[in-house]
N, C-alpha and C positions, 0 to 999 in steps of 0.2 A: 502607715496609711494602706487600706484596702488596694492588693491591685484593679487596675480598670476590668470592666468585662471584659471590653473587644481584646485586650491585650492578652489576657490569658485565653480566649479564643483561640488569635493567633498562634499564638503559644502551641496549643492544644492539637491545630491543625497540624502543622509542623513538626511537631514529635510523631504526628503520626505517619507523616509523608518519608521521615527521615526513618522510620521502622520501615514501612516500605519499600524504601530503597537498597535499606541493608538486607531485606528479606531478596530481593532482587540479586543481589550480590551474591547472599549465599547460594541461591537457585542458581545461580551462572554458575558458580565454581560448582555443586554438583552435578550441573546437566553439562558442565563442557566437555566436550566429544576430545577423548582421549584415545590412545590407539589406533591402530590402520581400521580404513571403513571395512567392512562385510564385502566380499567376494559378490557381486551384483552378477555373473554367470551371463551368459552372452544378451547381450542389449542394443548391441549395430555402436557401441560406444568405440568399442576397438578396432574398426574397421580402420583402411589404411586411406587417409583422406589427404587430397592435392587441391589448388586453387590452377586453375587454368583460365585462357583465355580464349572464346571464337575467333577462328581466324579465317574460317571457310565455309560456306553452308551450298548446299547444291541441292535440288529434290531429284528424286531418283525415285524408281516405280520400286512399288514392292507390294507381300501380300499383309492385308489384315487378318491377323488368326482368331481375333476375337469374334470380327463381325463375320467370316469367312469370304470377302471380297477382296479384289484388287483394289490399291488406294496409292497413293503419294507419299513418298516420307522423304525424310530430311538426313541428308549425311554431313555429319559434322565435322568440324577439322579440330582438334583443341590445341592449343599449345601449353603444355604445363610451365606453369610459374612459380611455384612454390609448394613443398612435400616431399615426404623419403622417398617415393620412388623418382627411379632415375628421367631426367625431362626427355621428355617424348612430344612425338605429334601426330596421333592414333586419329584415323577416323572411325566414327561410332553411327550407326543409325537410327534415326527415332522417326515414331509418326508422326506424320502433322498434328497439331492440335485442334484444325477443322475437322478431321475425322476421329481423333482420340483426344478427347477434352484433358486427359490425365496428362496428356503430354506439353510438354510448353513447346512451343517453336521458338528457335532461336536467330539470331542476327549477329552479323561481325561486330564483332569487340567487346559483346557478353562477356563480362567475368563469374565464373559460376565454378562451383566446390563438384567435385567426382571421387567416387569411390571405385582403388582399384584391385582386382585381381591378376597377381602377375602370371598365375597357372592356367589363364581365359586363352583363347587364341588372341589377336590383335585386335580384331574385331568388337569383340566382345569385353576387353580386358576392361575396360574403362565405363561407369554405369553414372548418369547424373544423379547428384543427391539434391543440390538448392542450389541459385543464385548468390552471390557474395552480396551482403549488404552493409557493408563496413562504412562506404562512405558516405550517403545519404543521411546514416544514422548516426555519424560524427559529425558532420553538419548540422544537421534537426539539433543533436544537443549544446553546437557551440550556438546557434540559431537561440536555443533553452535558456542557458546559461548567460547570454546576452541579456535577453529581453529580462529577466530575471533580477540581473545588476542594474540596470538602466534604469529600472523601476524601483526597486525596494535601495537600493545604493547596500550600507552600509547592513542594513537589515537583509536585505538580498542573500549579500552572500554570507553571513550568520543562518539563514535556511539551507542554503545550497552544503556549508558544511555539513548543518543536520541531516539532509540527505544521503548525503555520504556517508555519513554513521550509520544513518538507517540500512544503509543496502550493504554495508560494511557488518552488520549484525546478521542479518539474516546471511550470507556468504559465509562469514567464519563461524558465527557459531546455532544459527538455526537450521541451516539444511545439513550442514554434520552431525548433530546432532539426533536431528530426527534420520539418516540413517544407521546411528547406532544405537538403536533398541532403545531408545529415551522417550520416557511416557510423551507422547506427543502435546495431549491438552497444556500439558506443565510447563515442556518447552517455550508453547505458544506461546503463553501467558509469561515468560520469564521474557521472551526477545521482545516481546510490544511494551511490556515495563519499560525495558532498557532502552528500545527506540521513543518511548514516551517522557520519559527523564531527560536523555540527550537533547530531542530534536528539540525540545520545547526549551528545554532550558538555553540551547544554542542559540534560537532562534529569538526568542522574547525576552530572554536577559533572567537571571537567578532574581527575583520580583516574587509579592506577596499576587501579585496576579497572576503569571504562571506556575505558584504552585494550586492554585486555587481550582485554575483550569483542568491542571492535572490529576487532582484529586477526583475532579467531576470526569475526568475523561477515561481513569483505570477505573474508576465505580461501574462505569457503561460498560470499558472491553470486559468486567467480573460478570456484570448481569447477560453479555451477548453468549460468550462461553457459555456459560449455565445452559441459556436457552437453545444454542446451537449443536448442544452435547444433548440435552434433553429429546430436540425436536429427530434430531437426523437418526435417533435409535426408535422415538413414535412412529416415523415414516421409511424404518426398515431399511434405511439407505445405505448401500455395502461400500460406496466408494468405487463398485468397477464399473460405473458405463462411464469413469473417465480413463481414457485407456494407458495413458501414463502411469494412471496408479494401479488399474491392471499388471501392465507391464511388472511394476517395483512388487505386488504380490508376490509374482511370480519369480522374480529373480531375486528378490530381499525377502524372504516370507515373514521375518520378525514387524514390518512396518503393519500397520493395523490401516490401510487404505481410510476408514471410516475418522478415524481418530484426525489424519492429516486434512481431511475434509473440512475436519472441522477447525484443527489449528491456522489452514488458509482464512474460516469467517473471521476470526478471531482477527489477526493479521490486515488482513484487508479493510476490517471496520475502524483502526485506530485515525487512517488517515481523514477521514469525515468529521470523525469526534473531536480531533483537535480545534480544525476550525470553528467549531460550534460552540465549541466550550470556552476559546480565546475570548470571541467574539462576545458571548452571552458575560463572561468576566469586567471586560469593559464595559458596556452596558452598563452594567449595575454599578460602576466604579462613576461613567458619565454622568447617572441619574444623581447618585449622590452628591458630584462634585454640585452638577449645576442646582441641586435644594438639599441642601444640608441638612434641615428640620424635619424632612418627609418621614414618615413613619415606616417602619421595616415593613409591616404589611402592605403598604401602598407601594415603596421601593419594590417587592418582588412583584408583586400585581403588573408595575409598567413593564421590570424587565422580561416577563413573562408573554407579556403583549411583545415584546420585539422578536422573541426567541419563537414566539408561535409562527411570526410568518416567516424568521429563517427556515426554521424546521418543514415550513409545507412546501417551500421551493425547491428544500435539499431531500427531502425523500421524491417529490416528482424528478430531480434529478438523477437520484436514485435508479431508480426504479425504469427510468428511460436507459441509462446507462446499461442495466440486466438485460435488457430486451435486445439493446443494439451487440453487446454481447453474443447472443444465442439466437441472433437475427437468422442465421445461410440454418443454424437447427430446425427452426420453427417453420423456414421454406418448406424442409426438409417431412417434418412430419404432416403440414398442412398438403402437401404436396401428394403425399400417400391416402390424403384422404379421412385420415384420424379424426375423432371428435376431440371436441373442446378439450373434455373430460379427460381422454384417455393421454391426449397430451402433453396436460397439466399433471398427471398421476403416473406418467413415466420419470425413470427417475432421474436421467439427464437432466428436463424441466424438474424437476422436483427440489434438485440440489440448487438450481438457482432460486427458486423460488424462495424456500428457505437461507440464503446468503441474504436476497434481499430483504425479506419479513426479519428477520430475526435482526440485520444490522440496522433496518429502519425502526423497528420497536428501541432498541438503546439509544438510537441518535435520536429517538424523541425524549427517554427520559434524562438523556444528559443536561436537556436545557431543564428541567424543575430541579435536579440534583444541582449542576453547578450553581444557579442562582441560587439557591436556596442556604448552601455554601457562603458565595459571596456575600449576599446578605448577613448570615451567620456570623462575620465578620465587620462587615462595616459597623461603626459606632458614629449613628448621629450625633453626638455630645461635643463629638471631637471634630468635627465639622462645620460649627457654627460660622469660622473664618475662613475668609475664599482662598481659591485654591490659582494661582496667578501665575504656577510654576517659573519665576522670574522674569516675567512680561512686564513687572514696574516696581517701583518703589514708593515706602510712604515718606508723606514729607514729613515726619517725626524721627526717621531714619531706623525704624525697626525694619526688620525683616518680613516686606510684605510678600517677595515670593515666594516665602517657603509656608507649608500648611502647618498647623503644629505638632508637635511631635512630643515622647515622655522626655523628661530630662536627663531620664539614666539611660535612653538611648534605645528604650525599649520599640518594639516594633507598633509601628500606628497605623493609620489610612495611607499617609503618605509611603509607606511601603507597599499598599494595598493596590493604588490607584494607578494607572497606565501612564506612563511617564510619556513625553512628544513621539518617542518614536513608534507607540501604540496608536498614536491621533491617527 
């Protein structure tokens, strides 16, 4: 007997995803960062850094050489807690930051990071660099991590490990990477596979639904790429009015600033795409369950209507997110008095602009790509019987939970369709 469509669909899909992944694989083993990195030449990385603690603040007069007036500044007591050099309890002077905005004023029991020079006088030896923020931020994430389980349970922490791989990918092997001379587009494109395999697969179970998602959601990071390599060479964009990748110019000169610019769109866009692509899978999986009969034009038609108003909520999401981003920038040139124009045509705003345009053009056509996909797959034929996921029994004693399936075990809808924990 002929095999089914939908099943050699299936089929079809899945050879292709599983080429994919191996292509994934091979890309990892050639781009993996092998070797000691590149001599990065002085970056403030090496500097000799201590954790201290305020233990004494006094104002004391002194002069401002900026403004050339007298002013108030602040002598500080620190007590070191932690770092090579030897503990000490140096006072240091700073100005207030009612008269010098760049400086922070401080208060007893500040824990804050200093960089020191032991060749300085005493005075001098000891310079602030930042505030310690260790604990706040280990709170906020057990805070994360909580609400997270508490919610999703079991699915919870199947994402939370996905996370962890994801930032476990980028750590080992995307930012090594991209400092050893490794085409960067290729990188990108190789670690957003890998975090789009892992995470999804961790998270929503090895399913005919999340590879479906996934298909639709590496089609979108291929078309963003494209577009984001395309756009940022139209609009002349070198990469240095962000000053970190200035900096890496200049002390890595193999990275190509322009190139990382772009592997961040790339990076940045998959987390949007998943959602929409999960979401738009079920969808089409829901329509089918609840009308079996529906015609594949009409099944894409509804899910299309769902995807349309995801898609207009999550790019005004978008798109608000960019602004609030480059919010204290846009003070900053409205402030100077700049037009609209010139703005929007600088390339600070330029580069966001394009992050957003380019990841909101893919996160739109993810949703007609993945439904189209799904659909692609589903087979009304094989759907005529309900789909009850073992909520009852018939009284003939068949099997009325389970949908039907091939006999040789072949892959059907009920591989396709979102099992409870997608409800």
């Amino acid at each position: 007997m002929a095999e089914a469509p939908t099943t050699s669909r299936i089929r079809a899909l899945q050879a292709v995803m599983a080429f994919v992944a191996l292509a994934t694989v091979i890309g990892t083993v050639v781009l993996w960062p092998r070797g000691d990195a590149p001599e990065l030449g002085a970056t403030g990385a090496d500097l000799d850094l201590v954790s201290a603690t305020v233990t004494a603040v006094e104002t004391v007069a002194c002069y401002d050489t900026l403004e050339g007036v007298d002013a108030d500044c602040q002598r500080v007591r620190f007590e070191q807690t932690a770092g090579k050099a030897a503990a000490a309890s140096v006072p240091r002077t700073f100005l207030k930051s009612l008269i010098d905005s760049r400086t922070p004023t401080f208060e007893v029991g500040d824990r804050v990071v200093l960089s020191v020079n032991p060749l300085a006088p005493d005075e001098y030896r000891y310079t602030f660099i930042e505030f310690q923020r260790g604990t706040p931020l280990v709170v906020l994430a057990v805070a994360f991590i909580a609400a997270v389980v508490a919610f999703g349970r079991w699915q919870g922490l199947r994402a939370l490990a996905g996370l962890c791989v994801s930032l476990a990918v980028v750590l080992v092997f995307l930012l090594p990477s991209l400092l050893r001379d490794n085409n960067a587009l290729a990188t990108a494109l190789v670690a957003t596979a890998l975090i789009a395999y892992c995470a999804l697969y961790l998270t929503h179970g090895v399913t005919m639904t999340t590879t479906v998602a996934l298909a639709g959601t590496l089609t979108s990071v291929a078309l963003i790429a494209v577009l984001a390599a395309i756009f940022t060479g139209l609009a002349e964009i070198t990469g240095l009015s962000d000053s970190n990748l200035a900096v890496l110019s200049v002390t890595a000169e193999a990275i190509d600033p322009r190139a990382v610019l772009v592997a961040g769109i790339v990076i940045g866009a998959l987390g949007v795409l998943d959602d929409v692509t999960i979401t738009q899978v079920s969808a089409v999986a829901e329509l089918r369950n609840a009308s079996p009969t529906m015609a594949k034009r009409d099944l894409y038609a509804s899910a299309i209507r769902i995807g349309r108003d995801h898609v207009a909520s999550t790019v005004n999401t978008l798109a608000l997110a960019y602004v609030g981003a480059a919010l204290s920038m846009m003070l900053f040139f409205h402030q100077e008095g700049r037009g609209i124009g010139r703005i929007l045509g600088s390339e600070v705003v330029a580069v966001e602009l394009i992050r957003m345009l380019v990841g909101s053009i893919g996160l739109i056509v993810s949703v007609p790509v993945t439904t189209a996909l799904a659909v692609f797959v589903a087979d009304s034929n094989r759907l005529t019987a309900s789909h009850s996921h073992g909520h009852g029994h018939s009284s003939g004693g068949a099997n009325h939970g389970q949908g039907p399936s091939d006999s040789d075990g072949a892959p059907s809808w009920d591989d396709f369709a979102p099992g409870d924990e997608l409800r």
